[in-house]
C-alpha positions in Angstrom: 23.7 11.9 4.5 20.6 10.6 5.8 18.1 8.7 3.1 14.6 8.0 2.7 13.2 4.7 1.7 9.0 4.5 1.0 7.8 1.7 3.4 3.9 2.0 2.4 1.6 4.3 1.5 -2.3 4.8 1.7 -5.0 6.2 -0.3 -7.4 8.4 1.6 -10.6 9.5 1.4 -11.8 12.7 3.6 -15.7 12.7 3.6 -18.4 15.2 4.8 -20.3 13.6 7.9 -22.8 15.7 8.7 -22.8 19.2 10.8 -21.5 20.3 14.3 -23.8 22.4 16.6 -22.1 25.1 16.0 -22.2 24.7 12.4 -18.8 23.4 11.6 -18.1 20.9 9.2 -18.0 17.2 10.5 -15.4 15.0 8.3 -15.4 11.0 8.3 -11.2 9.6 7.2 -11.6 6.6 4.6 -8.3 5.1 4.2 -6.9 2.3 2.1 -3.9 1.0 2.9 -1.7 -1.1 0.8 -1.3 0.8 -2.2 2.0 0.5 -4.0 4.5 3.4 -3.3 5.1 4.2 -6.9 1.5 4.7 -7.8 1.1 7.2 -10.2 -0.8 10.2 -9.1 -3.4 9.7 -12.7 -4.1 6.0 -11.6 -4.9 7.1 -7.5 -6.9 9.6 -8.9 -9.2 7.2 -10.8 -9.3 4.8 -8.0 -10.4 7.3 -5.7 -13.5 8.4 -8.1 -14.6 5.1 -8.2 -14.6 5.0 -4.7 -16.6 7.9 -4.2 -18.9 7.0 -6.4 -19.6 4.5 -4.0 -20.0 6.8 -1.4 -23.5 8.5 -0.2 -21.3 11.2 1.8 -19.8 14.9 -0.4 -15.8 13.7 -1.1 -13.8 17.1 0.3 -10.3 15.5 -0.5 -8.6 13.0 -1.7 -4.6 12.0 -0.3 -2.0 10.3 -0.9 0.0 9.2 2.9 3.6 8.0 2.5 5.2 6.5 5.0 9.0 6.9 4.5 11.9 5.1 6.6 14.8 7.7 7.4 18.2 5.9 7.2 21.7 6.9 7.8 
């Protein structure tokens, strides 16, 4: 049975930047790498406000990226 082990994981940060020409939605990734792969989701969440507080640019999502080691 193969298992998975967390390696790292990332908070990021998915910001308006602006408009296309044809009026589509431009976005701008902020990621923060480093974060401890048992973060609680309450304690990301706060981190990321305060980092967008930061921010001049409109937040449109905030993410958590694992990445996971698959092992036999």
């Amino acid at each position: 049975m193969a298992n998975a082990v967390p390696v790292s994981s990332s908070l990021v940060l998915v910001m308006e930047n602006g408009t296309s020409s044809t009026g589509r939605t431009l976005t701008k990734k902020l990621t923060f790498k480093s974060l401890k792969v048992n973060a609680v989701a309450d304690d990301i969440y706060n981190v990321a406000q305060g980092l967008i507080s930061l921010q001049e640019k409109e937040n449109l999502a905030v993410y958590k990226a694992d990445m996971v080691e698959i092992t036999e």
